[in-house]
C-alpha positions as CSV (number, residue, x, y, z in Angstrom):
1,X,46.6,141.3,112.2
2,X,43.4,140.7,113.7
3,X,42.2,144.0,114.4
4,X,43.1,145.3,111.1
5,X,41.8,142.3,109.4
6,X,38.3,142.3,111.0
7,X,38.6,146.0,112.2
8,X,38.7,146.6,108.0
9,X,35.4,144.0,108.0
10,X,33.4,146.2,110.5
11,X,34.5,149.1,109.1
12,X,33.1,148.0,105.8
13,X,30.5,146.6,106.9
14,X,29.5,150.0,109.0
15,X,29.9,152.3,106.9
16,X,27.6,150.7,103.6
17,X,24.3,152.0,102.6
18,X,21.6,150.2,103.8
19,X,20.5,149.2,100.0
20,X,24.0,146.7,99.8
21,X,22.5,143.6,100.9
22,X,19.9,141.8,99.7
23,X,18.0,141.1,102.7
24,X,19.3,144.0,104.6
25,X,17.6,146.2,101.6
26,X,14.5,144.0,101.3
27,X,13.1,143.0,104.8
28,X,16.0,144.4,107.6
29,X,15.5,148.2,106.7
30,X,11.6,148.4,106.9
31,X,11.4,146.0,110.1
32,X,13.9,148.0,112.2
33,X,11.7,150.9,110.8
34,X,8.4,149.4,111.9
35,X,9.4,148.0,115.2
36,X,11.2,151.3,116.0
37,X,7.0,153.1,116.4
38,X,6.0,149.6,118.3
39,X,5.1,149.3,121.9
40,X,7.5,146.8,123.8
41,X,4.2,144.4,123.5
42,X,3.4,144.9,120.0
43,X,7.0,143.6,119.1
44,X,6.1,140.0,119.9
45,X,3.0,140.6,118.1
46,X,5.0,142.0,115.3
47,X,7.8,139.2,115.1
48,X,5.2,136.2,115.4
49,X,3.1,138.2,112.2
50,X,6.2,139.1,110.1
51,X,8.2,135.7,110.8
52,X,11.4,137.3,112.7
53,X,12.8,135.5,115.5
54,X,11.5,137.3,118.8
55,X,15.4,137.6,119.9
56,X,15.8,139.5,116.8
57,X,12.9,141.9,117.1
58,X,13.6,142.8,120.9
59,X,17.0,143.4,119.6
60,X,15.9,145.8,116.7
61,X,13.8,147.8,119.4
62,X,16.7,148.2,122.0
63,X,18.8,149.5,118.5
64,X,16.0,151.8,117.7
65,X,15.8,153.2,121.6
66,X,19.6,154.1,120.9
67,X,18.8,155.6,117.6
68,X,16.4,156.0,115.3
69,X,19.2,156.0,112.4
70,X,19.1,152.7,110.3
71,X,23.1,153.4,109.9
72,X,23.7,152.9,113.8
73,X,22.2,149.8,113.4
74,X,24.2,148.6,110.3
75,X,27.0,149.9,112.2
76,X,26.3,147.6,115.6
77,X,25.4,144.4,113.6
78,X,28.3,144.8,111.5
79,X,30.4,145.5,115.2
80,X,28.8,142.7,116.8
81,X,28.9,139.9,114.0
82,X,32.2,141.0,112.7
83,X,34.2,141.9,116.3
84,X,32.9,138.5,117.8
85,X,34.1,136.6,114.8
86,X,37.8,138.4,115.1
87,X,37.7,137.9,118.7
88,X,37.0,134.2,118.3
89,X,39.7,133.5,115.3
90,X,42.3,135.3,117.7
91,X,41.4,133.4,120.7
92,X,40.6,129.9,119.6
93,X,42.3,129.2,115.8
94,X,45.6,128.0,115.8
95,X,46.4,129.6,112.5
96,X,44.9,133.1,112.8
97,X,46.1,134.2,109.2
98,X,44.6,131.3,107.6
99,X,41.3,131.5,109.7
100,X,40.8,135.2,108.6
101,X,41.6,133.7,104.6
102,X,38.9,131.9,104.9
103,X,36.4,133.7,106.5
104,X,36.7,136.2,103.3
105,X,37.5,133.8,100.9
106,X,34.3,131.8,101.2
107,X,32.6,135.1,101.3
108,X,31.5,134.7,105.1
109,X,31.8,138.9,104.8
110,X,29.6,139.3,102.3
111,X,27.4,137.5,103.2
112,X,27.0,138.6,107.4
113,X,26.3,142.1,105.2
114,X,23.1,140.7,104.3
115,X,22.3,137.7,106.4
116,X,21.7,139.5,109.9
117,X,19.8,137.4,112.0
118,X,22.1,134.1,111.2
119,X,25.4,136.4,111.9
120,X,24.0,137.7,114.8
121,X,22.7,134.3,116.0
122,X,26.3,132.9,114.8
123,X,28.1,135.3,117.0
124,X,26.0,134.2,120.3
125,X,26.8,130.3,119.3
126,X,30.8,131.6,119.3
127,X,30.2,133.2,122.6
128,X,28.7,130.3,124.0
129,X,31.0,128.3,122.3
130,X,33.8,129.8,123.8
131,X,32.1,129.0,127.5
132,X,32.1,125.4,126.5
133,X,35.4,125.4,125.8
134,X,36.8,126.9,128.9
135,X,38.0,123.9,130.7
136,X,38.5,125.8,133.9
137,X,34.7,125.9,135.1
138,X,33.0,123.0,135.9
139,X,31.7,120.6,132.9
140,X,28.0,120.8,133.7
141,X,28.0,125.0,134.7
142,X,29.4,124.8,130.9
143,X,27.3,122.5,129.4
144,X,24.4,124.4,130.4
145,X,25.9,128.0,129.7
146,X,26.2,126.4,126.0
147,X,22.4,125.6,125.9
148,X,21.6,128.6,127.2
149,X,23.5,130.5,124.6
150,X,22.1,128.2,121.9
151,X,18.8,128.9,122.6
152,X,19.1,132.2,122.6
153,X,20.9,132.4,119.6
154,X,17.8,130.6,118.2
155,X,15.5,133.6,119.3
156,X,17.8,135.6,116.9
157,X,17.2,132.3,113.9
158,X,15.4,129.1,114.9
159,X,18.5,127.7,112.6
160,X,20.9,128.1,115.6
161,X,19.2,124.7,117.2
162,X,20.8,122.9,115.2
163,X,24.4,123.6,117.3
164,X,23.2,121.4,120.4
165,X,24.4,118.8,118.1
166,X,28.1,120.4,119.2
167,X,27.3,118.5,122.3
168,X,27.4,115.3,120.7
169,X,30.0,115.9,118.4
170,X,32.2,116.4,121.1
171,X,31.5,113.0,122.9
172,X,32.3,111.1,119.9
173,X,35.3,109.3,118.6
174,X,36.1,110.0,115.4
175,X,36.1,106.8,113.1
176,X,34.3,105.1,110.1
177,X,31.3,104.2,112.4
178,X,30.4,107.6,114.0
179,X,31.0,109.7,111.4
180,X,28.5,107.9,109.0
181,X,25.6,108.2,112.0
182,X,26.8,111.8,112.0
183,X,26.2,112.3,108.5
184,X,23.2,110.5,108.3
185,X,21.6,112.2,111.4
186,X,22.5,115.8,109.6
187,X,20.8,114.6,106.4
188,X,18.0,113.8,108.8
189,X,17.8,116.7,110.7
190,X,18.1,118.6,107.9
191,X,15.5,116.8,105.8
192,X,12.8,117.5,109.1
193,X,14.1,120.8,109.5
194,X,13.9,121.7,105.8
């Protein structure tokens, strides 16, 4: 089910012009155009000028070293975002049917076809994610692989920061008190952050 499901997502996603999309028309297209001529210096000069994560940038260049076709790197965005999303409903939801519902119901699909750098940055958080939740290595090796994948999920968007707070959530009880702090320190966060 999965593999057709999110096989059918990739596939999709693949195989569209590089016009469906909003952002993947208006900024992705030319920036994996201009960074494909850059020197492996210039890209950090070119991220910091432009406003892209340097994660993101880096990445673009190692796509463009591949191939020069903007559909190859459609195609391994859409592989990446989509295959790591499948391979994290299959291994960690309890209801895989209703997981994959969701994820196209509330348009998650549609939207990873235009918002690159958070889907890409998503699927490093899942990765990393799924470290933390292996409860066969030693709690500190995973807390620290988590960070690690956080961060640089954030060199992909700085918005992927915000998931250290996964780190807290999980050392809390669940009950009247906590969850008002929680709410009221995303409302912060998201008041400094905004």
């Amino acid at each position: 089910y999965v593999v057709f499901s999110f096989g059918s997502m990739i596939l999709l996603g693949a195989l569209r012009k590089y016009t469906v999309g909003r952002d993947l028309a208006a900024h992705y297209t030319d920036s994996f155009e201009n960074i494909r001529w850059l020197g492996w210096v210039d890209v950090l000069w070119y991220s910091a000028k432009v406003g892209y994560e340097t994660g993101y940038a880096y990445y673009c260049k190692v796509l463009s070293m591949i191939s020069a076709d903007i559909q190859i790197f459609i195609a391994v965005t859409s592989l990446v975002i989509f295959g790591v999303l499948g391979w994290f409903i299959y291994k960690y939801s309890e209801d895989v049917v209703f997981s994959t519902f969701v994820t196209i119901n509330v348009c998650l699909q549609y939207m990873f076809m235009s918002i690159l750098r958070q889907g890409l940055a998503i699927s490093i958080v899942l990765i990393g994610l799924a470290y933390y939740l292996d409860h066969s290595k030693q709690k500190i090796i995973r807390y620290i692989v988590f960070v690690v994948f956080v961060l640089f999920a954030s060199t992909f968007h700085s918005s992927a920061i915000i998931c250290l707070g996964f780190l807290v959530l999980d050392k809390l009880k669940f009950n009247r008190k906590s969850i008002i702090w929680v709410f009221s320190g995303t409302v912060l966060i998201y008041g400094i952050y905004h």
